[in-house]
Legacy VTK file of the C-alpha trace (Angstrom):
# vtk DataFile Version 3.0
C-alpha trace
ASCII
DATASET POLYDATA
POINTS 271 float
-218.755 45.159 24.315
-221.906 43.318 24.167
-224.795 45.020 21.336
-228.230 44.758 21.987
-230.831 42.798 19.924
-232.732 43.662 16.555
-234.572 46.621 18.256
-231.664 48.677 18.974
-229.788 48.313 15.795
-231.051 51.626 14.926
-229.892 53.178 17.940
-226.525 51.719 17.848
-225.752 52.859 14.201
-227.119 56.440 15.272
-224.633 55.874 18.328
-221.673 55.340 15.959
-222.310 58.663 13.976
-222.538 60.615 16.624
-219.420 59.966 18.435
-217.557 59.262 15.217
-218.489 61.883 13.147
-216.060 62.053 9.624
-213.095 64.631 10.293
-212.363 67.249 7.778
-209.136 67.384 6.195
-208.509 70.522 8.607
-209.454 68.236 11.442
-207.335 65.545 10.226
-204.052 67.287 10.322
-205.066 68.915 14.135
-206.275 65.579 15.479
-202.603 64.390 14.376
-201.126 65.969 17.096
-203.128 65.109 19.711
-202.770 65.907 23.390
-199.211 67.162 23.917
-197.414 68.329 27.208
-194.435 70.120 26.734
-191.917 71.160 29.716
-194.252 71.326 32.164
-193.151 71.914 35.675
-194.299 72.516 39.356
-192.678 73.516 42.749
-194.354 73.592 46.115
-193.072 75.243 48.733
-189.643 75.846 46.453
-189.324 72.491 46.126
-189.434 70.937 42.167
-191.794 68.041 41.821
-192.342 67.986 38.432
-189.433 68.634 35.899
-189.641 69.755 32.257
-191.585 66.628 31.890
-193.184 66.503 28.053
-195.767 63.676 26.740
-198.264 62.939 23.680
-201.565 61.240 23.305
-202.593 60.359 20.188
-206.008 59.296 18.881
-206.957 55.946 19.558
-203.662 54.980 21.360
-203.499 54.566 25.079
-200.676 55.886 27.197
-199.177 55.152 30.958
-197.855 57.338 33.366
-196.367 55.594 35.737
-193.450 55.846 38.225
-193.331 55.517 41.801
-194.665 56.856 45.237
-193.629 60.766 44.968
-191.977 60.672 42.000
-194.334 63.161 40.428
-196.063 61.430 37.947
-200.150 62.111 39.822
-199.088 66.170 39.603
-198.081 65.779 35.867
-201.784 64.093 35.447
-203.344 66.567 37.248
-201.828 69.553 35.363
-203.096 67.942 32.309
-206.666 67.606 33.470
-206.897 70.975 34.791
-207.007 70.256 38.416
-203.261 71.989 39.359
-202.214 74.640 37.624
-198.378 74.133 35.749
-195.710 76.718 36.721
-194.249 76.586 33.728
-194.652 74.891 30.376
-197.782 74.293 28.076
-200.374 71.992 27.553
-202.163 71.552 23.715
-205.052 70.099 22.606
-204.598 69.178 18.452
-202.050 72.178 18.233
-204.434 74.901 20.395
-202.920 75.961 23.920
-205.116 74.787 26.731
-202.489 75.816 29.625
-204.435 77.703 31.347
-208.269 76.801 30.910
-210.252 75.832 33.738
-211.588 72.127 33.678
-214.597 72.286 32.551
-213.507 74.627 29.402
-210.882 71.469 28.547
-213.999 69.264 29.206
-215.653 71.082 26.323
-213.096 70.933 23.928
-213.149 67.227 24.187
-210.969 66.098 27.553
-212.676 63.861 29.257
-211.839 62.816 32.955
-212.532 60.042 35.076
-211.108 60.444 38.752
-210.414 57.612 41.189
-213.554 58.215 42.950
-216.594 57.236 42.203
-217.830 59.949 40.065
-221.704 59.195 39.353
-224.447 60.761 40.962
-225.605 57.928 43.500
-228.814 59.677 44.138
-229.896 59.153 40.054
-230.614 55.674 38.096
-228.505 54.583 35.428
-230.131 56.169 32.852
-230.396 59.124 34.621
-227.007 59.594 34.976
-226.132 59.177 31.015
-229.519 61.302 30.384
-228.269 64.394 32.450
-225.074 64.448 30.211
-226.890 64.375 26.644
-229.022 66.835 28.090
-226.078 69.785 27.753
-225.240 67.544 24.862
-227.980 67.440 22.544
-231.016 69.556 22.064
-233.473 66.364 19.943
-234.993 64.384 22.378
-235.159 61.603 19.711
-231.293 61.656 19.278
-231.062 62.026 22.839
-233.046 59.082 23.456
-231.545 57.167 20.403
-227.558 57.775 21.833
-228.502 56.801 25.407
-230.554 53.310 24.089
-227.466 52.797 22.146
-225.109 52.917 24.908
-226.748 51.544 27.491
-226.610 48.587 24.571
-223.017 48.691 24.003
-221.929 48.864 27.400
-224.106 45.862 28.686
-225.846 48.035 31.077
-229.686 48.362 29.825
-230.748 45.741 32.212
-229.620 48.311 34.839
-230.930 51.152 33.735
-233.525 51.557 36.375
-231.108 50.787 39.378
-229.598 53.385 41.392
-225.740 54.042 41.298
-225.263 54.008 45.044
-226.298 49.877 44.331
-223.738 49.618 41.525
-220.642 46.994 42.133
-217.690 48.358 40.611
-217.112 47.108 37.594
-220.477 48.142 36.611
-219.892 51.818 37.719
-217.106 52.125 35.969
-218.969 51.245 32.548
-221.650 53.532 33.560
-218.915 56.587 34.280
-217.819 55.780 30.849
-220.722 55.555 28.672
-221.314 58.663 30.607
-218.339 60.500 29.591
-219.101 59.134 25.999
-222.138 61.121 25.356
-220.187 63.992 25.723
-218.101 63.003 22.797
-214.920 62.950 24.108
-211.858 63.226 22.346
-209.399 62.010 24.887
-209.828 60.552 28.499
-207.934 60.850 31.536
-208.271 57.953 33.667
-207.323 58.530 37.679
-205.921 54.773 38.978
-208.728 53.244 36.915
-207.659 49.426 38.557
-207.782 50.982 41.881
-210.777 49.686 44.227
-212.374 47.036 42.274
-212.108 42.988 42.593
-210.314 40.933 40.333
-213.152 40.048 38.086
-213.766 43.964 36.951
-210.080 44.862 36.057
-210.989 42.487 32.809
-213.884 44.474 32.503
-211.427 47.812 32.765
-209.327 46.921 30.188
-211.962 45.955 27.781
-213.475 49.406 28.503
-209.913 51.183 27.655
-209.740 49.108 24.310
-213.486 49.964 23.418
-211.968 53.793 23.765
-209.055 53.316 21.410
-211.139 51.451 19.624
-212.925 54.318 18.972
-210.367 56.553 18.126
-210.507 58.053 21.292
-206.774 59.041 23.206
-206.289 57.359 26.825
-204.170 58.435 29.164
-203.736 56.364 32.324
-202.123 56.512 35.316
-202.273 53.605 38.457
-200.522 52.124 40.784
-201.164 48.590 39.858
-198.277 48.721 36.909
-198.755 45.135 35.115
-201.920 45.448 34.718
-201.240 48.866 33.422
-198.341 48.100 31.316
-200.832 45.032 29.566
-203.406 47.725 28.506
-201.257 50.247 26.622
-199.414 51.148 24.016
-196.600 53.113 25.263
-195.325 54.075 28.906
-193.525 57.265 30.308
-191.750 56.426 33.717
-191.292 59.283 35.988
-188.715 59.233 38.352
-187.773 62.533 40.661
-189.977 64.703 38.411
-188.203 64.195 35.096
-189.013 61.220 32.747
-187.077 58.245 33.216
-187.710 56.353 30.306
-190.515 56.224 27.229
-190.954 53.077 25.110
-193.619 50.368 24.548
-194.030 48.350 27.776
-191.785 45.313 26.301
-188.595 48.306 25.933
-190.006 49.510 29.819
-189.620 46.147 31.617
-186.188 45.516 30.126
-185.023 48.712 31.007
-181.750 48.014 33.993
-182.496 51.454 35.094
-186.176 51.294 35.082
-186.210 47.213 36.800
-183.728 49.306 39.334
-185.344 52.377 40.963
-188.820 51.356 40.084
-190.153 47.342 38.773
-187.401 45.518 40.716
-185.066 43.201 39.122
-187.911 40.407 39.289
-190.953 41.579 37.589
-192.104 40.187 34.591
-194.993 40.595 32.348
LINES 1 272
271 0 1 2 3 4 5 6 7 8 9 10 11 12 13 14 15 16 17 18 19 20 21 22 23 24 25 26 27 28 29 30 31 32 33 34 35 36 37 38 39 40 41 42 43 44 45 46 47 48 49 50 51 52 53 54 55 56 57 58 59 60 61 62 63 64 65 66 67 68 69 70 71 72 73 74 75 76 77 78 79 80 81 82 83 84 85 86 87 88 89 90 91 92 93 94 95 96 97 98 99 100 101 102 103 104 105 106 107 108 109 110 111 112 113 114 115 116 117 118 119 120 121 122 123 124 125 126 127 128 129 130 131 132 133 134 135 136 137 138 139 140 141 142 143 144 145 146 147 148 149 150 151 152 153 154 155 156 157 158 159 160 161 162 163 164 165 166 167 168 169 170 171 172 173 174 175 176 177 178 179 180 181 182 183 184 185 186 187 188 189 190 191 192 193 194 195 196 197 198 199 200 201 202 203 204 205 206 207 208 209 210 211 212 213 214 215 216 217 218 219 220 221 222 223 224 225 226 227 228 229 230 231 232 233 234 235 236 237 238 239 240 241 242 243 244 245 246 247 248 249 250 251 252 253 254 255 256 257 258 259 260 261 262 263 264 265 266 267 268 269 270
């Protein structure tokens, strides 16, 4: 990410401290665990999509879930989010149960989400869009101002500041939805087919956005269609395959995988 000048040095280190505050010991030991799934399962209709599928985030590493058309994967996403509710199994949050809050309580426990869709409010500016987030945020106008000069610095978007998000491209709204989602001081995000809809020039710009996250010591979980460019970005994969999981491993131990090149990558895909 790109910093700003001498002028905003302030407002960058100010930045820093408030979205990486120093964890107590306590905190330590929760944030450890991370964002676990465990056994989660759904039926519609009596019919089992998902299977006793389980799966960990941890801080600052970035996680796929991938598999393919039906296989499950986008309803074990959206049970973790909140959106779809799990019919069995539990969902944790640094070792406290989270099953069954609504979205927006998981939202302020530090899950952030980022659907497919363009999620900014095209009617507002840039700035506006950051500023009504730090408004639930923080109560100082002087911090709020200082955390939204700093990232509208570190995300490269201060010369947009004034423009409205309906005139975006989409690279650039997807930095805004993020710095967004930062000044609520996330703890993990959950990123909807974050490749999907943009040219080629902005998927660079994606995956320097996911590493600025991790970077951060923020947890990313990802699902997409578009796998390489998926399986270039993180750390570890789950493959889901007629609900269950398939396979786990670092996207190296995915791709050579017979069973996983079989039902899913095809014998001739390469990284």
């Amino acid at each position: 990410m790109r910093s700003g000048g001498n002028g905003h040095r302030g407002a960058e280190h100010y930045v820093e401290e408030f979205l990486q505050v120093e964890p107590t010991e306590e905190e330590r030991a929760a944030d450890a665990q991370g964002l676990v799934a465990h056994s989660l399962g759904k039926s519609y209709k009596r019919r089992p999509v998902v299977r006793g599928v389980s799966l960990s985030v941890r801080r600052g590493e970035a996680v796929g879930l991938l598999g393919p058309n039906g296989a499950g994967k986008t309803t074990v996403f959206y049970m973790i989010t909140g959106l779809i509710a799990a019919d069995y199994g539990s969902i944790e949050l640094d070792g406290d149960d989270i099953t069954h809050l609504p979205m927006y309580r998981r939202a302020r426990l530090g899950i952030g989400y980022l659907p497919q869709e363009a999620s900014v409010f095209r009617g507002l500016t840039v700035e506006e869009n950051i500023r009504a987030i730090l408004e639930l945020t923080e109560r100082s106008r002087d911090k709020r101002e200082s955390v939204l000069r700093g990232l509208l610095d570190e995300f490269a978007i201060a010369h947009l500041r004034s423009t409205p998000a309906v005139a975006l491209s989409g690279g650039e709204r997807r930095r805004v939805e993020i710095a967004r989602a930062l000044a609520a001081r996330p703890r993990f995000m959950l990123l909807d087919e974050p490749f999907a809809g943009i040219d080629p020039i902005a998927i660079g710009d994606i995956r320097e956005l996911v590493r600025h996250l991790t970077a951060r010591g923020i947890g990313v979980l990802i699902t997409d269609h578009n796998v390489r460019e998926t399986l270039e970005l993180i750390d570890r994969a789950l493959i889901i395959h007629e609900g269950r999981v398939l396979m786990e491993g670092e996207p190296d131990e995915i791709v050579r995988n017979r069973e996983v090149r079989r039902l899913y990558l095809g014998e001739q895909f390469t990284l």
